[in-house]
Structure formats: C-alpha cells, structure tokens
C-alpha positions in Angstrom: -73.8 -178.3 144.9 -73.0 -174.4 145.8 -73.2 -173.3 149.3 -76.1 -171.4 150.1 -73.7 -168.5 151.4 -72.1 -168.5 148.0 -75.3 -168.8 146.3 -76.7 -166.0 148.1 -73.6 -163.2 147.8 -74.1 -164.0 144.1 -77.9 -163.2 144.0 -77.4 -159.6 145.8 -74.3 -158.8 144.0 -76.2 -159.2 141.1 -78.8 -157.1 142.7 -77.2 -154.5 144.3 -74.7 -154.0 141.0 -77.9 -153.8 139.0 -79.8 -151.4 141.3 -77.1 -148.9 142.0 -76.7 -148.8 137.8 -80.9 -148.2 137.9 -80.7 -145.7 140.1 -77.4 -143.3 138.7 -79.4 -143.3 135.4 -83.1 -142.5 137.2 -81.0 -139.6 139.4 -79.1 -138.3 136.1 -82.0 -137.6 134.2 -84.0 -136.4 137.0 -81.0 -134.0 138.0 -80.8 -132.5 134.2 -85.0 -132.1 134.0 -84.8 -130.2 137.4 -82.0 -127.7 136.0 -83.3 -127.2 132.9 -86.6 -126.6 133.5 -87.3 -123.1 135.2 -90.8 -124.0 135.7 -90.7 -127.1 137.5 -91.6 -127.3 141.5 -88.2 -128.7 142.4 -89.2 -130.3 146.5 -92.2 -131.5 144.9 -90.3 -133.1 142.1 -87.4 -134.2 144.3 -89.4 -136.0 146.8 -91.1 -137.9 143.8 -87.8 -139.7 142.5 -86.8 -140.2 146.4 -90.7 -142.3 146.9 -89.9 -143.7 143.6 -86.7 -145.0 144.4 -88.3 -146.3 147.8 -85.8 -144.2 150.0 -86.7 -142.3 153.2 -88.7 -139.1 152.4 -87.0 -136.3 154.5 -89.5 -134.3 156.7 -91.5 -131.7 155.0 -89.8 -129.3 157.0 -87.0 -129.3 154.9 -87.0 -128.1 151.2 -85.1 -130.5 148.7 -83.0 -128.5 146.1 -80.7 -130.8 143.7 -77.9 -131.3 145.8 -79.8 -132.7 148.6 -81.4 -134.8 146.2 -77.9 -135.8 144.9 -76.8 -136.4 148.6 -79.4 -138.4 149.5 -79.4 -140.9 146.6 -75.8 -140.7 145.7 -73.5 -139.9 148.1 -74.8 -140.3 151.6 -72.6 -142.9 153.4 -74.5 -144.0 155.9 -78.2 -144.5 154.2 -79.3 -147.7 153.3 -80.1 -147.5 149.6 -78.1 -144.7 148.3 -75.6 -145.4 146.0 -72.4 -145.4 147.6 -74.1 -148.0 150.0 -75.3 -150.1 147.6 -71.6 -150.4 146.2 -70.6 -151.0 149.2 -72.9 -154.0 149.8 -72.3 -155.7 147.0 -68.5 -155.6 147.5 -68.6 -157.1 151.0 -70.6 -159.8 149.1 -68.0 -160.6 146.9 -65.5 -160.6 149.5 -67.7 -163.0 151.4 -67.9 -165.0 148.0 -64.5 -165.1 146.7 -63.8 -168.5 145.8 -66.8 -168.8 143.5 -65.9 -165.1 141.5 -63.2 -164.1 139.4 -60.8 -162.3 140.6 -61.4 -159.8 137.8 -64.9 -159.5 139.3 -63.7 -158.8 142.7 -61.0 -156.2 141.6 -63.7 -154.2 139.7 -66.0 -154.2 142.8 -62.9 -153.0 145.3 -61.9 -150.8 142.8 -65.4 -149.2 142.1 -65.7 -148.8 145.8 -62.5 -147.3 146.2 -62.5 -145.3 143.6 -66.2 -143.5 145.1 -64.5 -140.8 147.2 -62.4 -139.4 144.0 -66.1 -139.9 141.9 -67.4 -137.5 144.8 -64.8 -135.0 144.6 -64.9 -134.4 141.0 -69.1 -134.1 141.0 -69.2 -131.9 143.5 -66.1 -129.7 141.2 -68.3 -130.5 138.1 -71.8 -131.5 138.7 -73.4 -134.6 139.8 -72.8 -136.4 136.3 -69.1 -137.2 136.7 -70.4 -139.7 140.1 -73.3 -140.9 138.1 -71.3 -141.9 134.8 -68.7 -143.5 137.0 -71.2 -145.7 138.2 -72.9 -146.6 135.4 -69.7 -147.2 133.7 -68.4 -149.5 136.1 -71.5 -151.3 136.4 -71.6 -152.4 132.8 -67.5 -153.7 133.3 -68.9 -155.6 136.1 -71.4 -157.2 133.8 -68.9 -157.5 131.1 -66.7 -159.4 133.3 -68.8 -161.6 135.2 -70.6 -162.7 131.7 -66.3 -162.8 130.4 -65.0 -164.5 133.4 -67.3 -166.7 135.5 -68.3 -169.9 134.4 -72.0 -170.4 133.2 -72.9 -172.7 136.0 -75.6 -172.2 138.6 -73.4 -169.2 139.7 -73.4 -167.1 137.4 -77.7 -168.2 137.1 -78.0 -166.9 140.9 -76.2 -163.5 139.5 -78.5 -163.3 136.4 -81.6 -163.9 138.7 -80.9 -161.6 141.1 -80.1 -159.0 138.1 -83.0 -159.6 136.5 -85.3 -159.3 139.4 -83.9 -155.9 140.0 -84.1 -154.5 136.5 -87.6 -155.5 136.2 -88.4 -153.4 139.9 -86.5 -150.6 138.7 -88.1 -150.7 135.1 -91.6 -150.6 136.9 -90.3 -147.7 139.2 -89.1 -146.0 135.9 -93.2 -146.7 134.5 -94.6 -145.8 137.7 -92.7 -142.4 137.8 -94.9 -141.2 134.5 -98.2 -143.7 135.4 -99.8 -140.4 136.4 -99.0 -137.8 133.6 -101.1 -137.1 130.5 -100.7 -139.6 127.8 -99.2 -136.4 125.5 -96.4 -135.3 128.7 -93.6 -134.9 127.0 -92.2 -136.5 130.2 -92.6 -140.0 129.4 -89.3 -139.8 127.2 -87.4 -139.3 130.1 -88.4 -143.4 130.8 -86.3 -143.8 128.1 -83.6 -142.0 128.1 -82.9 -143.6 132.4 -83.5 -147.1 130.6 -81.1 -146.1 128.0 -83.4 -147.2 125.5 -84.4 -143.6 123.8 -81.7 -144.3 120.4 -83.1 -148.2 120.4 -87.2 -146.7 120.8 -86.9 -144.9 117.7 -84.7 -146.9 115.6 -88.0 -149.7 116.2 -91.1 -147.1 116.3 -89.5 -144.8 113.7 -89.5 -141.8 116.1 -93.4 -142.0 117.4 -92.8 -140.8 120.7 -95.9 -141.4 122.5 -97.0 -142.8 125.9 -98.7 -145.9 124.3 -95.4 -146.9 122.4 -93.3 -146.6 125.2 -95.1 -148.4 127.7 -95.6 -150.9 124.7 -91.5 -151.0 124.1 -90.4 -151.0 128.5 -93.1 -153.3 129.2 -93.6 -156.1 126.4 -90.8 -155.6 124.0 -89.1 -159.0 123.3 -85.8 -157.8 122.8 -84.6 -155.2 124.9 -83.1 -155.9 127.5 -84.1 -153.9 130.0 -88.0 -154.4 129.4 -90.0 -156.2 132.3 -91.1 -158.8 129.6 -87.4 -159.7 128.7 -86.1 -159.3 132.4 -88.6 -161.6 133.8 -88.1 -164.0 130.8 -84.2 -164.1 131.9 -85.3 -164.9 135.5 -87.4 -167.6 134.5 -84.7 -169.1 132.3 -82.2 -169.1 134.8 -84.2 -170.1 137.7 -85.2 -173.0 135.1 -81.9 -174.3 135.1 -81.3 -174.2 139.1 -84.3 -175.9 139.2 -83.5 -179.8 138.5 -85.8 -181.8 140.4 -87.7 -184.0 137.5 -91.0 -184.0 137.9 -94.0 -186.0 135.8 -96.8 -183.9 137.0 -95.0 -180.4 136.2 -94.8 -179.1 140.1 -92.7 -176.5 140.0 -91.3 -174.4 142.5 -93.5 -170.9 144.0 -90.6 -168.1 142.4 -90.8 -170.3 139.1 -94.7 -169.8 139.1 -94.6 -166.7 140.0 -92.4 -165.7 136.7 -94.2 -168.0 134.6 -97.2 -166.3 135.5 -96.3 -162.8 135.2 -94.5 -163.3 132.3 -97.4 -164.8 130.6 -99.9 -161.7 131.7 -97.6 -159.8 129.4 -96.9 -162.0 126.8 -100.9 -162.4 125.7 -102.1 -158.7 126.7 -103.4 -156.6 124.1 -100.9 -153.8 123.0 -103.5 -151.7 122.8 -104.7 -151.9 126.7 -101.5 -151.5 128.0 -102.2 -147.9 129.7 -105.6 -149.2 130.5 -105.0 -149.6 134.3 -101.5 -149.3 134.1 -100.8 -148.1 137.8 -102.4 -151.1 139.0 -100.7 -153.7 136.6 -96.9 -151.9 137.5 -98.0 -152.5 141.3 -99.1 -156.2 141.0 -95.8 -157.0 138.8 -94.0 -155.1 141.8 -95.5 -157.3 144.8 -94.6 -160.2 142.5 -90.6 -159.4 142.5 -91.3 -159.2 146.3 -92.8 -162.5 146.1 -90.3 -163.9 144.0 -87.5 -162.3 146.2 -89.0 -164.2 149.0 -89.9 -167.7 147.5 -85.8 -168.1 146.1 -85.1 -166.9 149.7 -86.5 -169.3 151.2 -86.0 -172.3 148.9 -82.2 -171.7 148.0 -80.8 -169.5 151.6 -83.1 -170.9 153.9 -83.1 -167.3 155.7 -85.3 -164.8 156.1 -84.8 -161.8 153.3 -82.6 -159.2 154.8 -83.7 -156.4 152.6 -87.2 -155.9 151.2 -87.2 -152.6 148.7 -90.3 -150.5 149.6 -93.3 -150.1 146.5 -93.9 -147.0 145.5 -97.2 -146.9 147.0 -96.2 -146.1 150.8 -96.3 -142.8 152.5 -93.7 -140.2 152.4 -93.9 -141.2 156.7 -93.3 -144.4 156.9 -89.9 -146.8 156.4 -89.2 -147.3 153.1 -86.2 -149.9 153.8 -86.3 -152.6 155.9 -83.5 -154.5 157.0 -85.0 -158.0 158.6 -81.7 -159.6 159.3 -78.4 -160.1 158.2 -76.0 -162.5 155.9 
C-alpha cells in the first residue's frame, strides 16, 4: 500500500506539471494575437486570459499591456498560480516524494526550476516565447520520463489522474475562452493551436476550420489526447485500477461516478448539439473536476484539498485561488 503523503505529491505533481504546460501554451498564443493584432483592446483582452486562467484580476485602475500580462502569469514569484510557482510546487512535491520517483524525474523537476531565472532573462532579451517554450519543453521530458522511468503501479495511476484532471480543466478553460464569440470568429483556431492540436484538426477534418468542428474534435474526439472526452477517459481508467475493493452490487466510489458520468454525457451527445448550450455544459464539466478533485481527496489523503482552482465564472473582485491548508 502507498502512503497517502506519497500518493498525494504524485497526484499534484501530475497536476501542477500539467497545468504550468496548459498555461505557457494558453499565455503564448494569447501574447502573439495581442501583438499582431493592431485592432484588438489589449486590458480588455488581457484581463480575459487572467479570469480564464482563474488568477487574481488586478484593479481596474491599472491598465494591462503584454508584459504585465507576461508578469503576472509567468514570471511573478510570489503569486499563487503563475508559472514559476507552479514549478515550484510541484518540485517541493517531488522532494517530499522521493523514494517513490525516479531520480530522472526529480532531476528534471530541480533542474526545470533552476534553470527558471536564465528562462527569464533570455524572454525578457527576446520576448516572452523563449520562458514559454522552456516550459512546455520541459514539461513533455517530465512526461517522457515519468511514463520511461516509473513503474506502472498505483503511482504512476495517482500521476496520470491528477494529469488528467487538469488537462481536462484547462481544455474547458481553453473552450470557455471562445464560448462567447460568433460561430464564424476566426478566433476559435487559437483553441487549437494552445492545445497543440491545430496540424492533428486538419489532418482529421481536412482543413474545415469551423467552430462546430472544433468543439466537436477538444471535446468528444476519441483520440486526442488532450480532448475532455479522452482526458476524462484516462482518469477513469486509472482511478479504476486504484480502486480494488470487489464489489457484487457495482458500488463504486463518488470521483469514479463522477467520471463515469461525465464521461458518458459526452460519449452519447449528438455531434450536432455540441454548441447548443455550450457555456453551460463547459461549466458543469468544470464543477465536476472540482468534485472529483475533492472526492479522491478525501477517499485517498484523508485531508482537506489545499488548493481549489477558481471557474471561470467568478468576478474580476473576488479570490480566484484559494489555499485551504497545506501538505
């Protein structure tokens, strides 16, 4: 049997990892649409990917250009939820974990983090790309090496739930981002290109670039990895497995529901309806990654969850991260 300790520094690394790599791609995009577009109301657009990204709204006092954007979801050291912090949080989980990681895991963490300040230096010489390609970069070694060099036992299932549970929150914030825009906008591609499924879209749609196709291919696709469909079927898999108590009546445990039956409102919807209502359907499969967050917090930590990331749905005034206790 793990320790729950262990169990748990798995289930965030995978999280953290996973939403720091979410968030350099969302930011990257965002950054290159807000400097190549004359047109564009930068604060307004700004404080949209900060709210998406459930991060403190700065007053409206204060205008947000592209480097305060960049500052406040990058590079800001002491913000819970930018980047470097998230790095940060999943390294002093592995630390906390070592004897169930490899050490090739661990020295790509402490290197990633170390290596932060030189990342910082050369964006700020270059442009914000050179931080954001360092991240995503060393978040796919990470994954590369934990799936390389970590057994497949109920560890490595703790780090593939908690990395699925965050790629399908940051897929819906991707969604979300472009729920609002006409079904012809142009924009929606850009959901895409931060899931880095734009080259995979067209090879399977044959270069139809349209709102209904997209959310069809993030949402329901059974192949992609990063759709919500796939994700959540991941999470289901692996919480499956961790999940050994026999039973003859089917009782299963509430986060196993919970996937099962989110999972299944996708997997019988009709293609056709997916933008039917789609706000509403990104926002219910959102409160259900909270739900599932706290229902595998409870069952496997036996603690209360020490982060909860805000829904897109709160005002630019209140909290958007709340930190409930600690490890």
């Amino acid at each position: 049997m793990m320790l729950a300790r262990n169990a748990e520094s798995l289930y965030w690394i995978g999280r953290y990892v996973e939403r720091a790599d979410d968030m350099a791609r969302i930011l990257d995009v965002a950054i290159h649409q807000l400097l190549e577009d004359a047109t564009v109301d930068v604060d307004r657009q700004a404080r949209l990917v900060i709210q998406v990204l459930g991060l403190d709204t700065p007053s409206t006092d204060d205008l947000i250009d592209v480097w305060a954007l960049t500052e406040r979801v990058a590079y800001d050291k002491d913000a819970i939820g930018s980047i470097v912090d998230l790095i940060r949080s999943a390294r002093e989980n592995a630390r906390g974990a070592r004897e169930v990681t490899s050490s090739e895991m661990w020295e790509c963490l402490n290197t990633t983090y170390n290596g932060l300040n030189d990342a910082e230096r050369r964006a700020r010489r270059l442009g914000p790309h050179e931080f954001l390609s360092y991240v995503k970069n060393r978040a796919a070694m990470f994954a590369g090496l934990a799936d390389a060099t970590l057994s497949h036992d109920d560890g490595y299932r703790y780090l593939l739930l908690g990395r699925s549970v965050e790629r399908v929150d940051m897929t819906i914030r991707m969604l979300l981002s472009r729920a609002g825009d006409r079904v012809t906008s142009p924009s929606w591609v850009s959901v895409l290109v931060s899931a880095g499924a734009h080259d995979t879209f067209l090879r399977t749609y044959r270069g139809r670039l349209d709102a209904e196709n997209i959310v069809e291919f993030m949402l329901v696709d059974r192949l992609f990895p990063r759709s919500v469909f796939h994700a959540l079927r991941v999470a289901e898999h692996n919480l499956n497995d961790l999940e050994k108590r026999p039973s003859r009546v089917g009782t299963q445990a509430e986060a196993l529901l919970l996937l099962g039956r989110a999972r299944s409102s996708l997997e019988f919807i009709e293609p056709g309806n997916l933008l039917e209502d789609l706000q509403d359907r990104l926002l219910d499969l959102q409160d259900t990654c909270r739900a599932v967050n706290e229902a595998v917090t409870g069952q496997y930590f036996h603690v209360s969850p020490y982060v909860s990331w805000a829904d897109a749905r709160v005002s630019d005034s209140e909290d958007h991260m709340i930190e409930e206790s600690e490890l």
